[in-house]
N, C-alpha and C positions, 0 to 999 in steps of 0.2 A: 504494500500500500504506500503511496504517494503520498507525505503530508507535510504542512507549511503551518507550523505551531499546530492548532487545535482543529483545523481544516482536514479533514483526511476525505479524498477521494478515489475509490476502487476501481478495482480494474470490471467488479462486475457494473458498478455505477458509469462505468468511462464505455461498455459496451449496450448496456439499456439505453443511456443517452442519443447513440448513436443509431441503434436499430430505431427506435422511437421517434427522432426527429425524421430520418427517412420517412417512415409510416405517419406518421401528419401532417408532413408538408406535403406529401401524396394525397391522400385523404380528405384533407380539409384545408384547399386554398380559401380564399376567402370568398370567393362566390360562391360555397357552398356553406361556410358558415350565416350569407345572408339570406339565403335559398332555406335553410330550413329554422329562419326566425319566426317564419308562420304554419311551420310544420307542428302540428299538435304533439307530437311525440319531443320533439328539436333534438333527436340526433339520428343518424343512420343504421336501422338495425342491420343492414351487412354488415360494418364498419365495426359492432357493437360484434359479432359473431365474431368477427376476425381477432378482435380485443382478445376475448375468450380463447382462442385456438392457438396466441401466442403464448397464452400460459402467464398474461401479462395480472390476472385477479389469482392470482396465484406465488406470488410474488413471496408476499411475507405470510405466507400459512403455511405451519410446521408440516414435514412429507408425509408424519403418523395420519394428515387428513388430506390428504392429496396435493398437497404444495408443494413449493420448490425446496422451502425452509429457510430463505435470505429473512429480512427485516426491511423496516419500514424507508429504512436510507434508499434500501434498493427500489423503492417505489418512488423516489422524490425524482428521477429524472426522466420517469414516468411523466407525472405529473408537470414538469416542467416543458415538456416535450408537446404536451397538450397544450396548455396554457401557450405558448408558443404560436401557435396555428390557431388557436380558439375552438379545439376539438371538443365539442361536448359530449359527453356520454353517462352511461350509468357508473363511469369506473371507479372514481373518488367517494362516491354513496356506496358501492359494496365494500370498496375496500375497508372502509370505514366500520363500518357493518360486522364486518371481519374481524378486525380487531375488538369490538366488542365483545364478540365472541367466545375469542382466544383470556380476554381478561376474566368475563364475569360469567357465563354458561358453567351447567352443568358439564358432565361428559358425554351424555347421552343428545343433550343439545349439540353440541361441538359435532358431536358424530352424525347428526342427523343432517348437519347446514354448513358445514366447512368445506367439504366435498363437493356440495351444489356448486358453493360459490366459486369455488377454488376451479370450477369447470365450465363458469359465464354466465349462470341462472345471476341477474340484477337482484340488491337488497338497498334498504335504506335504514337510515335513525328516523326516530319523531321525537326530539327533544327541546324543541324549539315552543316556545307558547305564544301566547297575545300578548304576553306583557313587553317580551324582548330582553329577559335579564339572561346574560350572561354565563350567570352563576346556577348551573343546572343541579344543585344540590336539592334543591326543593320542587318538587314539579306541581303544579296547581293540578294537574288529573289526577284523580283518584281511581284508585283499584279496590271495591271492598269486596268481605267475602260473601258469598253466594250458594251453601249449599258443597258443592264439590270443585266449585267455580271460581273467578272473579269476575263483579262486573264492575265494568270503567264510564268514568264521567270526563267530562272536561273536553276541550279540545285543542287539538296541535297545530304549530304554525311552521312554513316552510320547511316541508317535506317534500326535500329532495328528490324525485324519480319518484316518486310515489306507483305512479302510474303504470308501471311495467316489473316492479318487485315482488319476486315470488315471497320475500320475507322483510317485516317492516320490527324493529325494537322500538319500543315504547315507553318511554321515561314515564311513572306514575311515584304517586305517593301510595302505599301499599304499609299499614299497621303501625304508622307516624314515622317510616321513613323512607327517602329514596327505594325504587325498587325499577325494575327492567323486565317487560316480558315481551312475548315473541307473540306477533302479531301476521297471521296468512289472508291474503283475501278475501277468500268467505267467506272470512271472520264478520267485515261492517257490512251492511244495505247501504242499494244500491242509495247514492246521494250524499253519502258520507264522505266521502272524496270528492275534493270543490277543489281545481286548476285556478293556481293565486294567480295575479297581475303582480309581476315582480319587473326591477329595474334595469336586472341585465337579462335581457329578452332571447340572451343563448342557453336560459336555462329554463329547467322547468319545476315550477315548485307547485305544494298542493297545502292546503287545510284539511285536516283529517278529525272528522268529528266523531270522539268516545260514546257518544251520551249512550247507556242501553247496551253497549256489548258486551257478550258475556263467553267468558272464554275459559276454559281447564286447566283447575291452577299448577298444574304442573308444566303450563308458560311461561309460569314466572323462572326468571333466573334469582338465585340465590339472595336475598336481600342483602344478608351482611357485605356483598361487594359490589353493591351497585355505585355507590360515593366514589368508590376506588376505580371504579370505570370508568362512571363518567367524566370522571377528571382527565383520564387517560386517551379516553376519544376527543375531548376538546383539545388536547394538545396536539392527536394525531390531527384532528383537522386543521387546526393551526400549522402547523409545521407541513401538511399538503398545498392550504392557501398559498402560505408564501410561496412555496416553489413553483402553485399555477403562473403566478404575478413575475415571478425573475423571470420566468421564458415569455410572459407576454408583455413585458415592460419594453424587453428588446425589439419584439417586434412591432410596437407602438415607437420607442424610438429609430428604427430601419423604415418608418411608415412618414414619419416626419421629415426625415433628413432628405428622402425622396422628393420630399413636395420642396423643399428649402433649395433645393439644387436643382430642380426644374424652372421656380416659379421665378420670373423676372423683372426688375424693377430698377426705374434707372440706368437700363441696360446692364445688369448685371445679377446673377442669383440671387434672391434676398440674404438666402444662408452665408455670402459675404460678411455679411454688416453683424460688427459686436454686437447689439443687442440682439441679436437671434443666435448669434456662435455660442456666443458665452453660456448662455443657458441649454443652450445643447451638452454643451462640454457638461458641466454641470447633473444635467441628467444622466449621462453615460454614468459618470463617477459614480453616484447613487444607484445607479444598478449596480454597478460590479459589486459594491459595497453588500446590497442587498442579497445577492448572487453569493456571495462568500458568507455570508448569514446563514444563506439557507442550508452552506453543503457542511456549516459548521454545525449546527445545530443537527443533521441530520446523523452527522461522527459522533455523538454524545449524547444523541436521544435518550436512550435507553439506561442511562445514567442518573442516579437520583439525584435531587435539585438541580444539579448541573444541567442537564437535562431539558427542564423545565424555563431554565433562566435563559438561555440559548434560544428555544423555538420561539417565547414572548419576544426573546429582542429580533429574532429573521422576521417575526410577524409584522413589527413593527417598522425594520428598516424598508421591507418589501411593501408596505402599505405607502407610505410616506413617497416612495420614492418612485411608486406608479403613482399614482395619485397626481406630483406634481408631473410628470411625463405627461399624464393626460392633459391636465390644466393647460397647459405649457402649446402641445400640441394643438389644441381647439385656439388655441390665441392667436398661435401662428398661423393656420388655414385662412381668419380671417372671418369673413363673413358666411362660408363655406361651413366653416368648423362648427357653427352652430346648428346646420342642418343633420338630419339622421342618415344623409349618405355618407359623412364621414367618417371613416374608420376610427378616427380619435372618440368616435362617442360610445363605441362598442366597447374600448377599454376604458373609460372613464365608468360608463358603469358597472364595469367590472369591479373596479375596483372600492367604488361603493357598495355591491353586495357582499364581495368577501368583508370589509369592514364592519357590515352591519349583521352577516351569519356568525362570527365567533370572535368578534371584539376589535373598536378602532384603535387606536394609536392611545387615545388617552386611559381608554382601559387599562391597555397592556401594560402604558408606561404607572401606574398606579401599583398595578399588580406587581411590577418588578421593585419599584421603589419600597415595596412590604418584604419582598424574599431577601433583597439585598440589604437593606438600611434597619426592617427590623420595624 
């Protein structure tokens, strides 16, 4: 392994990256990402097959259930490779899904749903509520008991892929604490599954409403580790965010520099003139920076506290640092950049959903300022 202080990257991460970025810049130029902004499903189920058959939701699940048995690092250039191209799919919800799994399931869970996944059957979370908190320790739906049962109340907000997941976990509060059970389709009636209106329009999210289902409490996964999960999946989503955002940063800034070096003015590029170089330059830095975030934080995941301190700060620097890449980018288009033909607005609101699904900048920097200062 290759590494530059706390940076380490593999030779299995330097070869995913590589296969990955081929397969999406194939797969998903950008006329196809705008092509399926009014696709009800908005990704490609051949595309989503082919996911599956490279073995790619299989990544980080132990071989005892049909994985490769690499880790979560090895999924980050996965992810980044997407983000890149703006490939959407179910991948980042199963994978997600997965890990869940592998933390808080039974065995007999594990064995029933690790294999599916690990084989390209789509899964998702429902941990997300109306309120918008952060902090999934508490979930306002409720699981009570039923007889042989639970039934659940309440209802969930941006659920991811909803729509095509043979398996949905369900954050409830279950006997005054955190609890997780495993939710199938025919489980809710029909109408219970409402397609949200969300901001970045290459995804697809849903509202999932409890009220009434009643399901075998042997769905539930183990309470006493559900806290210890969910903690573990918000970090895992965080730590895939960022690396969506380092590969589509770059390609938001290779999207600008295009227009700054064609457009003319004065006779001459605008991207001439300091006040558009300078803040280019500027942007670049902040990704690299960002970019070095991610593949650190992904060398010391699995590392206690360390760990955790690492993926809030890639979160952080990768949020910040698309964010002003978009700003920056709509500025410069001009009068263009305010229209929905331009590609700057595709990743601007990108970057406003991954901020508002598992935490902006000031969350993060809050959170760190507790783990570090105390």
């Amino acid at each position: 392994m290759e590494k530059l202080g706390e940076l380490g990257f593999s030779e299995e991460q330097g070869d995913l990256l590589e296969v990955a970025m081929n397969f999406c810049r194939g797969r998903s130029p950008i006329e196809t990402v705008r092509g399926l902004l009014t696709d009800e499903r908005g990704y490609d189920p051949a595309v989503w097959k082919e996911i599956g058959e490279m073995g790619w939701l299989s990544i980080a699940i132990p071989e005892s259930y049909g994985g490769v048995g690499l880790s979560l690092a090895e999924v980050v250039p996965v992810a980044e490779a997407m983000g890149r191209y703006l490939l959407n799919s179910p991948f980042v919800s199963t994978t997600l899904t997965a890990q869940a799994l592998l933390n808080g399931a039974t065995e007999d869970q594990k064995q029933a749903w690790l294999p599916r996944l690990a084989a390209g059957e789509a899964a998702t979370l429902a941990v997300l509520e109306a309120g918008g908190d952060w902090d999934l320790g508490a979930p306002a739906c409720q699981a009570a008991p039923a007889g042989d049962g639970v039934v659940l109340s309440g209802q969930k907000r941006f659920v991811a892929d909803a729509s095509d997941a043979a398996l949905i976990i369900v954050s409830v509060t279950h006997e005054g604490g955190p609890a997780l059970l495993l939710l199938e389709p025919g489980d809710w009636p029909e109408g219970a599954l409402r397609r949200e209106t969300v901001v970045d329009e290459t995804r697809r999210s849903y509202e999932l409403t409890l009220d009434g289902i009643t399901v075998p409490a042997a769905r539930l996964m183990p309470d006493g580790q559900a806290a210890a999960t969910l903690a573990h999946v918000q970090l895992c989503t965080n730590l895939l965010s960022a690396a969506d955002m380092a590969g589509a940063n770059l390609a938001l800034i290779d999207y600008t520099l295009d227009y700054l070096r064609t457009r003319t003015q004065f006779g001459k590029p605008i991207g001439a003139y300091q006040a558009l170089k300078h803040p280019m330059v500027d942007a670049y830095v902040l990704y690299e920076q960002a970019r070095s975030h991610v593949y650190s934080a992904a060398h010391c995941f699995d590392r206690q506290g360390e760990g955790e301190v690492a993926t809030r700060m890639a979160k952080v620097s990768a949020l910040e640092a698309y964010s002003r890449a978009g700003d920056r980018s709509i500025q410069f288009h001009g009068g263009f950049g305010f229209t929905y033909d331009c590609d700057a607005q595709l990743h601007r609101r990108r970057a406003i959903w991954h901020g508002a699904q598992s935490g902006d900048e000031a969350h993060h920097k809050r959170v760190l300022a507790e783990l570090l200062l105390g």
